[in-house]
N, CA, C and O of each residue as an XYZ file, in Angstrom:
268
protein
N      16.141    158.228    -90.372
C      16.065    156.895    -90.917
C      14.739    156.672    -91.656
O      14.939    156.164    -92.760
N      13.418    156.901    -91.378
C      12.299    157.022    -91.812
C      12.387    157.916    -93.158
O      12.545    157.323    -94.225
N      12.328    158.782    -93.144
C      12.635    159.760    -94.518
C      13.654    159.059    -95.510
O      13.478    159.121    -96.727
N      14.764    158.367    -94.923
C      15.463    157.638    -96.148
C      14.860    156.395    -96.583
O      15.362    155.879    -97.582
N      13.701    155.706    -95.926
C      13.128    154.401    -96.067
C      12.218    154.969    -96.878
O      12.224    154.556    -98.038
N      11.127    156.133    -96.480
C      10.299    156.452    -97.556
C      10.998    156.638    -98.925
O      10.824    155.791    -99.801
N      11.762    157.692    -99.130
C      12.032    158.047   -100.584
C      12.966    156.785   -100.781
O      13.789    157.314   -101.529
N      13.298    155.819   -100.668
C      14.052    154.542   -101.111
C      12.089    153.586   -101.484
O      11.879    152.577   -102.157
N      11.511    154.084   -101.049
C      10.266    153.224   -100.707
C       9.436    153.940   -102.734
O       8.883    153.390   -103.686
N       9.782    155.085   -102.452
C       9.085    156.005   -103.376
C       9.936    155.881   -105.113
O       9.565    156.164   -106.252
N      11.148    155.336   -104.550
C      11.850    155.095   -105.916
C      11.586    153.761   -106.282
O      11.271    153.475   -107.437
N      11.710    152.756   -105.206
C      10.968    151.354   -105.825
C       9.690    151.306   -106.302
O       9.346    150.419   -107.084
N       8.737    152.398   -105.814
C       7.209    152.288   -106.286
C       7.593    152.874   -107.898
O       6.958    152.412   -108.846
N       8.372    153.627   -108.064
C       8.283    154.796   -109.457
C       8.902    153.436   -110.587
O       8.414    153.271   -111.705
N      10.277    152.377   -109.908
C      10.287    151.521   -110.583
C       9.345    150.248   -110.664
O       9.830    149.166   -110.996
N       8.386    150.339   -110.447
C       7.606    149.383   -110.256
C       6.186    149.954   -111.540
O       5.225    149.301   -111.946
N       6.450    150.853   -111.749
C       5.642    151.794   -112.264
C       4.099    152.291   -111.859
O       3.050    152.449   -112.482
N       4.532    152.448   -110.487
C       2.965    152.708   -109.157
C       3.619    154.552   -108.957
O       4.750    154.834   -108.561
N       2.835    155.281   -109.249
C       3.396    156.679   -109.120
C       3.829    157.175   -107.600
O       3.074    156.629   -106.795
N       4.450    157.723   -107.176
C       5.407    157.268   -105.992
C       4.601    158.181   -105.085
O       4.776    158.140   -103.867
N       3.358    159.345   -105.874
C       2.469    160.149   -104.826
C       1.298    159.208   -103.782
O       0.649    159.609   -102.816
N       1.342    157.956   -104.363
C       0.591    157.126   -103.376
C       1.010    156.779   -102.374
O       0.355    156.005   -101.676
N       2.509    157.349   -101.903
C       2.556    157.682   -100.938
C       3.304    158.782    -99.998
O       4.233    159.502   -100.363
N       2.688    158.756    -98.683
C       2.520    160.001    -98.207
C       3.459    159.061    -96.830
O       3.445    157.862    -96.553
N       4.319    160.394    -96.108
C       4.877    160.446    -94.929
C       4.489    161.954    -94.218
O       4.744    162.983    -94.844
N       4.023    161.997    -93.225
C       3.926    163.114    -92.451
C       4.003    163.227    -91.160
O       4.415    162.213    -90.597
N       3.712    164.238    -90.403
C       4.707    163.526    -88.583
C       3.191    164.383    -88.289
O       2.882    165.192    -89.164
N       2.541    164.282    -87.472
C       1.014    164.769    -86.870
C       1.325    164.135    -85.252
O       1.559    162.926    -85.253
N       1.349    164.738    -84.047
C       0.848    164.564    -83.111
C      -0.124    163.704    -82.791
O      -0.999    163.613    -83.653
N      -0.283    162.944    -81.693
C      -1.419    162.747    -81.113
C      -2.478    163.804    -80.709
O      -3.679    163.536    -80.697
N      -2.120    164.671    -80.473
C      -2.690    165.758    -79.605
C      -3.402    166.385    -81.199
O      -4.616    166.573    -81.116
N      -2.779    166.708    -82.575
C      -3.567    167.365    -83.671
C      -4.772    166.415    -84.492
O      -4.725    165.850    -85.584
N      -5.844    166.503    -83.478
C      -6.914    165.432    -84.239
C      -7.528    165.976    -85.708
O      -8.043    165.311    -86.607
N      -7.352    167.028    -85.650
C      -8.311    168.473    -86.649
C      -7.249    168.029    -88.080
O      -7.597    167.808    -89.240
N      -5.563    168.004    -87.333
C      -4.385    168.479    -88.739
C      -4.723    167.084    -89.000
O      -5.124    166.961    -90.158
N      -4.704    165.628    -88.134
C      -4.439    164.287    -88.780
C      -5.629    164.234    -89.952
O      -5.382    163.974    -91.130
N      -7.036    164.542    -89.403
C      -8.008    164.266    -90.364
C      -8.119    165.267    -91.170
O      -9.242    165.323    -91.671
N      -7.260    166.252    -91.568
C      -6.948    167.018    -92.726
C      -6.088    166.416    -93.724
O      -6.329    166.463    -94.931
N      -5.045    165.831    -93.187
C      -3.921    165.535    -93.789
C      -4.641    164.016    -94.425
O      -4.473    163.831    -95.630
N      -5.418    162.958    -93.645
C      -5.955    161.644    -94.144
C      -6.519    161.986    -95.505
O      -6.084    161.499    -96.548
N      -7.734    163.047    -95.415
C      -8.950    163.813    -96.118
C      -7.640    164.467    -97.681
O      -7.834    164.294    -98.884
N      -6.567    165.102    -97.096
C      -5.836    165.663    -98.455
C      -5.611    164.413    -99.247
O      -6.160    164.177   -100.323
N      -4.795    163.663    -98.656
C      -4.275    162.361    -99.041
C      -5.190    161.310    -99.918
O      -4.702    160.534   -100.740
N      -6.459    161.398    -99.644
C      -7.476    160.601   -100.205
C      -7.943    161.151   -101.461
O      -8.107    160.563   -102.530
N      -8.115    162.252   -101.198
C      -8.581    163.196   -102.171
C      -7.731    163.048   -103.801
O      -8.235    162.842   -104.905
N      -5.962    163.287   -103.332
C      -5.017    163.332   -103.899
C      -4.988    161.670   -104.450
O      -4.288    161.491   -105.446
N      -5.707    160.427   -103.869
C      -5.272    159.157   -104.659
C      -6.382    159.319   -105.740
O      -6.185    159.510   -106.940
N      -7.549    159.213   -105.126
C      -8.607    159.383   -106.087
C      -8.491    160.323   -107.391
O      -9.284    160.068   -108.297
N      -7.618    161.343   -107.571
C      -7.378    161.807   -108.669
C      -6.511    161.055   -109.437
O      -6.849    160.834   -110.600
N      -4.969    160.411   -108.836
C      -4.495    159.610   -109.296
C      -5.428    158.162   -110.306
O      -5.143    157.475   -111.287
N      -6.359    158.250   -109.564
C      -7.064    156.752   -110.333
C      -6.785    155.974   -109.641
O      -6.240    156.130   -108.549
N      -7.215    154.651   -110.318
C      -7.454    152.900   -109.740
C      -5.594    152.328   -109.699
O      -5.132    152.024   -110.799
N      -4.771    152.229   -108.629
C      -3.811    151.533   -108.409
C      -3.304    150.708   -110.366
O      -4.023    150.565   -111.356
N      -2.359    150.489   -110.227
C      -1.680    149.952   -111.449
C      -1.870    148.526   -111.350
O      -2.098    147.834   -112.342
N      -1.761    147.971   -109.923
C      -2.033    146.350   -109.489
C      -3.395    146.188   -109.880
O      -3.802    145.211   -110.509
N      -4.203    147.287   -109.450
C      -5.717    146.307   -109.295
C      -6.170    146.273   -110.937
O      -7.071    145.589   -111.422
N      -5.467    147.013   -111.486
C      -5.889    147.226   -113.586
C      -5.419    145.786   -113.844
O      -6.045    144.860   -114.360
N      -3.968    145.826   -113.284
C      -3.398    144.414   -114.247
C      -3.565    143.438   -113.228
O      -2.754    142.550   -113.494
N      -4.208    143.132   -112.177
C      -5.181    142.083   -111.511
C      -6.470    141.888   -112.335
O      -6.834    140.795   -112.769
N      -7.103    143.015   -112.503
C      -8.565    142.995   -113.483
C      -8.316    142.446   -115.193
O      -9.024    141.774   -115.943
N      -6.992    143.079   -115.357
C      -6.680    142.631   -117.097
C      -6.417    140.856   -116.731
O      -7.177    140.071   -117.298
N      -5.386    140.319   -115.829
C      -5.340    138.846   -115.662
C      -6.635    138.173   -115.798
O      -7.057    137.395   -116.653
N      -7.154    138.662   -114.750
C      -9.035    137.908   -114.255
C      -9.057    137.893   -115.684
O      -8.534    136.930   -116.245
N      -9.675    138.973   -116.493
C     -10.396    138.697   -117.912
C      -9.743    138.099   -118.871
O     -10.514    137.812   -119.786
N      -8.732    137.803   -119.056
C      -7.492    137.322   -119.852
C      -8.003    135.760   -119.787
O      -8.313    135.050   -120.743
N      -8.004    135.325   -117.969
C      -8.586    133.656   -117.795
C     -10.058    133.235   -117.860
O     -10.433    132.120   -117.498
N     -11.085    134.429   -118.466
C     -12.210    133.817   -118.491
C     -12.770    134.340   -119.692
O     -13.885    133.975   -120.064
């Protein structure tokens, strides 16, 4: 059920036009502290190449638009 909510989650982001790699599903243990803060650390790494969110551009283009 989770796996069909993500990629249903990942096709509304792609129509929304937010690239659908911003987000991530993965299954990590409690017990893998080493794999979770690998997998956080990939994940971060991987937005920051992506760039600044599509919301916060056309939040920043509004702001300057009203002043």
């Amino acid at each position: 059920m989770t796996v069909k909510r993500i990629a249903f989650m990942q096709k509304l982001l792609e129509f929304s036009g937010i690239d659908s790699q911003r987000l991530l599903l993965k299954w990590v243990s409690s017990a893998e502290g080493p794999r979770f803060a690998q997998v956080v650390t990939d994940f971060v790494e991987k937005i920051r190449k992506l760039g600044p969110s599509p919301l916060s551009v056309r939040k920043t283009e509004k702001h300057e638009k009203i002043a």
